[in-house]
C-alpha positions, 0 to 999 in steps of 0.5 A: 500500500502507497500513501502520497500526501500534498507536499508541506508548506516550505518555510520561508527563505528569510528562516533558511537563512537565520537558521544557516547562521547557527551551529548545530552544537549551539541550539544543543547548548538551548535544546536537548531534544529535537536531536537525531541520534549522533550515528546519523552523520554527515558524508560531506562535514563542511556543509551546513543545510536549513530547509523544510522536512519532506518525510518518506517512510520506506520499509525493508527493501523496497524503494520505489516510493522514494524513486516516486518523491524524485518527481514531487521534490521541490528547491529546498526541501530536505528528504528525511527517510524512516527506514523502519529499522533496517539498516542493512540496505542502501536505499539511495545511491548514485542515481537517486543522489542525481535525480534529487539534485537536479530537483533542487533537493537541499539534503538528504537525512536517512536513518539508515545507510547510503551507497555510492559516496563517490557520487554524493561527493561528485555532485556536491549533495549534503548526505546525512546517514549511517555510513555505507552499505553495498547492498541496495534496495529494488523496486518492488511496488510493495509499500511506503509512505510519503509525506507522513510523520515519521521517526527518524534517530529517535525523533517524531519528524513531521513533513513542514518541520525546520531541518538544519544539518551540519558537521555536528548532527541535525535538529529538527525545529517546528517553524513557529518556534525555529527563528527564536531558537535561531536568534538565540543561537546566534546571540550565543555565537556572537557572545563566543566570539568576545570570549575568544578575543577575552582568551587572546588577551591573556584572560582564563576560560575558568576565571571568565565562566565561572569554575575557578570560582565553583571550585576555589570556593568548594576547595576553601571551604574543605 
């Protein structure tokens, strides 16, 4: 059985833009979930990507639901791929990597493994998954789901919901709330910028967080 839902709204370039401006590991410093697990990481680390979740749920070997979503994939978006636990097969390898490009697909994230690196290099397509395997899915014409929430490194993703990937991982933001995330993030980013030049003139890191104080304070009172 198939199920194709519409396509989400995208959200706004304005947000895709903020969102770029911040590290993964500095909205870890405000969230602590949104995460998908850590093992999901990134084939091509110097990129960082913001755009709107399109959701896929594939099950075992079976693929031809997101051959299918190649066509309805629009400039932006960011394919997340429920595996359904498997993760023995590669369901996205150097000819959905073109055909997701050629779209204008920003990302992809797979809970589950990718074939072909040498393609998502060569095409310069940000891929976030679970390392390699060589034995791919077929088109079976079974089943699949598109555009339907879905669980992706331990988090309930829905399509429309704000993905931003980079080195460090990727958090999943809804769109009301992702700019103030972002904004705080960034806030941080700048305020790290003048702990640096603080580092630089000679300042320690203990002394300007606070932990000589926590620990002299402890030690003086032993």
């Amino acid at each position: 059985m198939f199920i194709v839902n519409p396509m989400p709204a995208q959200i706004s370039g304005d947000l895709v833009s903020l969102l770029q401006q911040c590290e993964v590991a500095t909205i870890g410093h405000v969230l602590h979930s949104g995460f998908v697990d850590r093992e999901i990481r990134a084939v091509l680390p110097s990129k960082r990507i913001a755009g709107t979740a399109v959701t896929i749920r594939i099950p075992h070997a079976d693929s031809t639901a997101l051959h299918y979503l190649t066509k309805l994939v629009r400039p932006g978006d960011i394919v997340v791929i429920d595996r359904c636990g498997d993760d023995k097969h590669a369901c996205w390898g150097g000819v959905v990597t073109h055909a997701m490009k050629l779209a204008g697909v920003a990302a992809g994230v797979i809970d589950g493994p990718a074939t072909d690196f040498s393609e998502i290099v060569k095409t310069d397509m940000p891929m976030w998954c679970r390392g390699p395997s060589p034995i791919t899915t077929k088109i079976l014409g079974t089943e699949g789901a598109i555009n339907v929430p879905v669980s992706v490194g331990g988090q309930t993703i829905e399509p429309g919901d704000a993905v931003l990937c980079d080195e460090s991982g990727v958090v999943v933001l809804k769109p009301a709330t992702a700019e103030s995330y972002a904004r705080r993030a960034i806030q941080m980013q700048e305020q790290e910028l003048v702990l640096l030049d603080r580092l630089r003139k000679g300042e320690k890191l203990p002394d300007i967080s606070g932990a000589t104080a926590l620990v002299e304070g402890k030690l003086a009172k032993a």
